[in-house]
C-alpha positions as CSV (number, residue, x, y, z in Angstrom):
1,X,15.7,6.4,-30.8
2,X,18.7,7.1,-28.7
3,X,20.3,3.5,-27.9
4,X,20.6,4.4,-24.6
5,X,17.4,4.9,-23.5
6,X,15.8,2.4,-25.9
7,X,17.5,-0.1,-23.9
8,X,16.1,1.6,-20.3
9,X,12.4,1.0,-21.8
10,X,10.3,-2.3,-21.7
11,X,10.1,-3.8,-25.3
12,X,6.2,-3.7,-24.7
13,X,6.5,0.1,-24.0
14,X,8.6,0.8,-27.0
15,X,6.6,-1.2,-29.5
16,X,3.3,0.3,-28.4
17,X,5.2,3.5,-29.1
18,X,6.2,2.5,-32.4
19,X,2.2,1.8,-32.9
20,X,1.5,5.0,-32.3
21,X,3.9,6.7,-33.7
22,X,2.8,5.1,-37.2
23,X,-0.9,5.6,-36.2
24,X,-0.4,9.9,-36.1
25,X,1.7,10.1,-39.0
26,X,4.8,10.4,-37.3
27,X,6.8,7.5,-38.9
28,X,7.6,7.3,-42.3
29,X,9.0,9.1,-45.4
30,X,8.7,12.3,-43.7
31,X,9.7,11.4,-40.3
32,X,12.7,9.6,-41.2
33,X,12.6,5.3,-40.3
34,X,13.7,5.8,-36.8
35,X,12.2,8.8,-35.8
36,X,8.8,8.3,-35.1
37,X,9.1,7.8,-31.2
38,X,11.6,10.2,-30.1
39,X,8.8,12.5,-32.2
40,X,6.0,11.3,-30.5
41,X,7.6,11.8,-27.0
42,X,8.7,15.4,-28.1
43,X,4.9,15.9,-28.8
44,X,3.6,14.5,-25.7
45,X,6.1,16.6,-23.7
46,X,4.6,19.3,-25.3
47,X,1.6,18.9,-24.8
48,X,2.1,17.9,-21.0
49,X,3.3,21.3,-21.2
50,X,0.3,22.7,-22.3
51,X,2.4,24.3,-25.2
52,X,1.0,24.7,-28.9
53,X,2.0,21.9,-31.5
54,X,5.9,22.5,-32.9
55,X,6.2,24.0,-36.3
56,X,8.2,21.2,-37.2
57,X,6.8,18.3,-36.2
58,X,4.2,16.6,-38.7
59,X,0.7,17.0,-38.4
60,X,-1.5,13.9,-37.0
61,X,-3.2,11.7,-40.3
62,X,-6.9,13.1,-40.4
63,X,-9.2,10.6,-39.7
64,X,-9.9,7.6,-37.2
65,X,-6.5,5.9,-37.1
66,X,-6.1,2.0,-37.2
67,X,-6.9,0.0,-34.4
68,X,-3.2,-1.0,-33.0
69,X,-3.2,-4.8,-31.3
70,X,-1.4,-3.3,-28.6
71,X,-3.0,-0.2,-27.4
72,X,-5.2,-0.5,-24.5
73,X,-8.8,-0.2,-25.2
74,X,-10.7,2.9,-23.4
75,X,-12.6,1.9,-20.6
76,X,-11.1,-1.5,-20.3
77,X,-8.5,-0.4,-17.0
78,X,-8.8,-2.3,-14.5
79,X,-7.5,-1.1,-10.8
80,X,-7.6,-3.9,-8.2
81,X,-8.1,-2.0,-4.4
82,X,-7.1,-3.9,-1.4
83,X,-8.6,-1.1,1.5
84,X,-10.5,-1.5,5.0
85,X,-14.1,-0.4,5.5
86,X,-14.6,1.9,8.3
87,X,-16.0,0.6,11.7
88,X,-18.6,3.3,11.0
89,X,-20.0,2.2,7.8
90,X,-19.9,-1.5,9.3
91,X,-21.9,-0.8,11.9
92,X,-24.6,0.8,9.9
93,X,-24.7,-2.2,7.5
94,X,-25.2,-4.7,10.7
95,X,-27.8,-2.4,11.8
96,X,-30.0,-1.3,9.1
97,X,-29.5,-4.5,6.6
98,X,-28.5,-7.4,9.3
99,X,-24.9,-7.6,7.0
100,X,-22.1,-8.4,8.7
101,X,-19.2,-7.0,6.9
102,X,-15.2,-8.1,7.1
103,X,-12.8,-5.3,8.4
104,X,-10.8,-5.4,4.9
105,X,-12.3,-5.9,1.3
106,X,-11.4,-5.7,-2.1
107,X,-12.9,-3.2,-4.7
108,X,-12.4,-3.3,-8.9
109,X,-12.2,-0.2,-10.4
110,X,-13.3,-0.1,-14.3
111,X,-11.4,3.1,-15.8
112,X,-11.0,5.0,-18.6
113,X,-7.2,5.7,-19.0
114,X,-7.6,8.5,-21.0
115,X,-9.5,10.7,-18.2
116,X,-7.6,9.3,-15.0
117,X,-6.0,11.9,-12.9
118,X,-2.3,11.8,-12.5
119,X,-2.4,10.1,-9.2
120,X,-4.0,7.0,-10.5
121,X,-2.5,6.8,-13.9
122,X,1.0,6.2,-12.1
123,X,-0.4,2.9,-10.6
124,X,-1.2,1.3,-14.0
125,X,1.2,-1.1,-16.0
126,X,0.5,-2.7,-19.6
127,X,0.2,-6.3,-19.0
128,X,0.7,-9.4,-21.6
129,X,-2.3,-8.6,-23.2
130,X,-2.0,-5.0,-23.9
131,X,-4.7,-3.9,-21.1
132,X,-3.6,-1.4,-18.7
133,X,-4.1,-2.7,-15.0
134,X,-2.9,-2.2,-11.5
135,X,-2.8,-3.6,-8.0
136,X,-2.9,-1.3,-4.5
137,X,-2.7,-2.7,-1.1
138,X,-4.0,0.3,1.1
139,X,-4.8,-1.5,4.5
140,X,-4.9,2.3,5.9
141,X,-7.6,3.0,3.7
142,X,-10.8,3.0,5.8
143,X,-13.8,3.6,3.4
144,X,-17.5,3.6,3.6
145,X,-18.1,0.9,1.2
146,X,-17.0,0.4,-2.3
147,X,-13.7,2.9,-3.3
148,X,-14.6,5.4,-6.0
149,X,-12.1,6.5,-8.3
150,X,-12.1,10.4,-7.4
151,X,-12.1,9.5,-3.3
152,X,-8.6,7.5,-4.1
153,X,-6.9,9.8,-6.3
154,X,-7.6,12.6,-3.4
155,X,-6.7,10.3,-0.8
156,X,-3.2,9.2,-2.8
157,X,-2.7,13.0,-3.3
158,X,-3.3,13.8,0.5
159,X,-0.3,10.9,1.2
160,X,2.2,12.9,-1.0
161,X,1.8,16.6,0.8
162,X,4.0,19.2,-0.9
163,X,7.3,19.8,1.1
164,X,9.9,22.5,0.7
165,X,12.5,21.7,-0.8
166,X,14.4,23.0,1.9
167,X,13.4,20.1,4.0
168,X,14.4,18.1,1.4
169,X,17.8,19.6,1.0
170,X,18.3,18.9,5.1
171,X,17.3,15.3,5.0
172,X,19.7,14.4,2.1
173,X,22.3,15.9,4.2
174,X,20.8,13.9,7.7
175,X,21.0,10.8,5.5
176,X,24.6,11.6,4.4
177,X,25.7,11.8,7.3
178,X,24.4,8.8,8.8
179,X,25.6,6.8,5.7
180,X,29.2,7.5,5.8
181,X,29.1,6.4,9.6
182,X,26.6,3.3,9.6
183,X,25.8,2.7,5.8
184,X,26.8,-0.7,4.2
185,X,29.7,-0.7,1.9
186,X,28.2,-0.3,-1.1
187,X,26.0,2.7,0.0
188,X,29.5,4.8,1.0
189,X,31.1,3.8,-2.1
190,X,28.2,5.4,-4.1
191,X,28.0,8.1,-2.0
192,X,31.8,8.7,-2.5
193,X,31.8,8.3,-6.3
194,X,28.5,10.7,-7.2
195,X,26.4,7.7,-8.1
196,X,22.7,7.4,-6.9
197,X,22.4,6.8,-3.5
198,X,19.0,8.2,-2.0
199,X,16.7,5.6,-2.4
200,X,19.3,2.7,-1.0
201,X,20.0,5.1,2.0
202,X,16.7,5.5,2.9
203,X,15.9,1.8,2.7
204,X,18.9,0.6,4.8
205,X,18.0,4.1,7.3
206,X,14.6,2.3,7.7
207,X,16.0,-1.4,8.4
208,X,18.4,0.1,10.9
209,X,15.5,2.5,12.4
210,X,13.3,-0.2,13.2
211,X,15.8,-2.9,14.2
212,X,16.8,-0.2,16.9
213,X,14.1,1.0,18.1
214,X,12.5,-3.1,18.2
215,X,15.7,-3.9,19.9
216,X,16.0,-7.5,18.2
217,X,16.6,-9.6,15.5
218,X,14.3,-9.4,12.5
219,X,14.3,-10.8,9.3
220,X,13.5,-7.8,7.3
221,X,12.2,-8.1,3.3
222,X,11.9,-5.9,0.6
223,X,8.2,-5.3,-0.3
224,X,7.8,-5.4,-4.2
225,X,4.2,-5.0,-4.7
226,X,4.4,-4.1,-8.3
227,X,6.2,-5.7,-11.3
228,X,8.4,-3.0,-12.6
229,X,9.1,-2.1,-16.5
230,X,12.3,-3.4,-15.7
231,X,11.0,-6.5,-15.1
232,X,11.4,-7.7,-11.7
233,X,12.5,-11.7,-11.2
234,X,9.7,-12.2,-8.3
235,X,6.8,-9.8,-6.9
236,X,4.7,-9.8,-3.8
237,X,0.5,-10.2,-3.8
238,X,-0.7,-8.9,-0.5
239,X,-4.0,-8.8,1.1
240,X,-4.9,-7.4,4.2
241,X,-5.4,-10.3,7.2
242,X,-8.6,-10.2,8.0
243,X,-9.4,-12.4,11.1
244,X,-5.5,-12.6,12.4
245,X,-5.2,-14.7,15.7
246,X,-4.8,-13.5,18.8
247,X,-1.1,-14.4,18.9
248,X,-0.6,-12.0,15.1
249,X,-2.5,-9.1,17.0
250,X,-0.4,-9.2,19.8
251,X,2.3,-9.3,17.7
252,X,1.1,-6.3,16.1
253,X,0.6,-4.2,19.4
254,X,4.5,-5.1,20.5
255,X,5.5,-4.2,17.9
256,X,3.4,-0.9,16.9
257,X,4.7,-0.1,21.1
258,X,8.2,-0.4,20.4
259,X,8.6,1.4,17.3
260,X,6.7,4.6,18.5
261,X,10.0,6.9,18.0
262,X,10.0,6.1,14.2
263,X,7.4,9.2,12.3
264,X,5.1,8.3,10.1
265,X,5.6,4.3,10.4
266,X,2.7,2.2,9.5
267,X,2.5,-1.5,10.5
268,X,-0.4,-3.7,9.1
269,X,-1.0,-7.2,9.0
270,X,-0.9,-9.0,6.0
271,X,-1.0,-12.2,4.0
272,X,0.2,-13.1,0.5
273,X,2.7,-14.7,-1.6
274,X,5.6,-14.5,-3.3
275,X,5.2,-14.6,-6.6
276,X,7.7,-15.6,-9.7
277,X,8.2,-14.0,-12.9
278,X,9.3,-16.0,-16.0
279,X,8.4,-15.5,-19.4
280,X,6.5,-12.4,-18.6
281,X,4.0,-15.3,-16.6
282,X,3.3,-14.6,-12.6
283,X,3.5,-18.0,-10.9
284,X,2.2,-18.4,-7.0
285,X,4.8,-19.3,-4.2
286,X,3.8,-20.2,-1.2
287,X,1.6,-18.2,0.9
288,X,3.0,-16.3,3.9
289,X,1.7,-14.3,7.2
290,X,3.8,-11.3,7.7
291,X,4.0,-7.8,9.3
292,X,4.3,-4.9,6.6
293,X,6.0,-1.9,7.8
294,X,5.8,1.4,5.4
295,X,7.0,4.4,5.5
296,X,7.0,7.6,3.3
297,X,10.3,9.4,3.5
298,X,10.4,13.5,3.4
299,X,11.9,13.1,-0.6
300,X,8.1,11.6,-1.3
301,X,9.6,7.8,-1.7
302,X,7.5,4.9,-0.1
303,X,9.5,2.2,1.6
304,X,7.7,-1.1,2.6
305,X,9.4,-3.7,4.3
306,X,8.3,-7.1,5.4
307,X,8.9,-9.0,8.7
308,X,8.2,-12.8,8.5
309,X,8.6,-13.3,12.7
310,X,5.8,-15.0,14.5
């Protein structure tokens, strides 16, 4: 495998592909030693494509192939839904059963990877064990009762409308142009040189949105609600605050007031932790009340910062 990008993917990720690879006949002899993942990705591009099998690639081994310890076992997914219940559906539950339900609940989703759509495939991650699984905080999620795996997928598709690219072209240029004027340092020297520079200018645009529009000194947080295959050093678990005190809604409503002129901002109240990662391990911190503001920008990135103020 090219050096290069064997050292962008997680050794998990490149050992379950070297599994694989072995399991379809497509290391070996044949294959050459090396070249049974770069073959198996070539295959899987392919058929992502929807194009036939290539002439030159060998054939999958015939028969069931050996169980790997690695790869994920059908059916054994496990997405973890952190969503609201609708006031509607709450109200019907007081009224016809005499249960009283909380405005925010959890719901376990037990998939099978190999059928997911698109949509929720992307929120997975192979964890220490070699099971797929995945967290979502959605406190905008309003659901009558338990999520179902079709009704998110459509709803996660319905936050990522199609956009011309057009638009997209005019909001690189917006964000250019702010950036050479109010961007930090390091954003205008990556600007300057042709290196990557969307993502950061969008995230410090968002900081500087909201701090305007508030009009005052917050302390401002990256979220990082999922562990990355990079392997981040420390990750957030959030939950949706569900009986905040007066004083937290309030907060909420000033806030929610003052940042009116900022489209498509969502602010939610939350609790959690933040969580350490050593030795591939997730260890608690302490746990925290903030405000989450998200925001998806027109180049289909979602920004989530949070705000620690009481």
């Amino acid at each position: 495998m090219n050096p290069e990008i064997r050292f962008r993917v997680h050794p998990d990720i490149y050992q379950l592909a070297e599994h694989r690879a072995q399991e379809l006949g497509l290391s070996g002899a044949d294959a050459g030693r090396s070249a049974g993942v770069p073959l198996l990705a070539r295959a899987a591009f392919y058929q992502w494509l929807g194009l036939p099998w290539p002439e030159d690639l060998p054939r999958p081994q015939s028969g069931p192939p050996p169980q790997s310890s690695l790869a994920p076992a059908a059916g054994n997914s496990r997405l973890t839904v952190h969503h609201s219940l609708s006031e509607t559906y709450r109200q019907q539950c007081l009224e016809q059963q005499g249960v009283a339900l909380p405005s925010a609940t959890t719901t376990v989703l037990e998939l099978d990877p190999r059928s997911l759509p698109r949509e929720l495939r992307r929120c997975l991650r192979l964890d220490s064990t070699g099971q797929l699984s995945g967290l979502l905080h959605l406190p905008e999620l309003a659901w009558d009762g338990p999520v179902t795996a079709q009704g998110l997928a459509e709803f996660l598709a319905a936050r990522q409308p199609s956009r011309p690219l057009q638009s997209v072209q005019e909001w690189e240029h917006t964000l250019a142009s702010w950036a050479q004027k109010e961007g930090s340092e390091l954003l205008r020297a990556r600007l300057e040189e042709g290196f990557s520079w969307l993502l950061l200018a969008e995230s410090e645009w968002m900081r500087w949105r909201i701090l305007e529009a508030v009009a005052e000194p917050l302390d401002l947080e990256e979220l990082r609600a999922e562990q990355s295959l990079a392997g981040e050093s420390w990750v957030h678990s959030l939950y949706p605050e569900r009986e905040p005190t007066l004083e937290r809604i309030q907060l909420l409503r000033a806030m929610r007031n003052r940042s009116q002129g900022v489209t498509g901002l969502r602010l939610s109240l939350v609790s959690g932790t933040r969580d350490r990662i050593e030795s591939r391990k997730r260890i608690s911190g302490e746990p925290f009340d903030a405000l989450l503001w998200q925001l998806e920008t027109p180049s289909g990135h979602q920004l989530g910062l949070l705000s620690h103020q009481s």
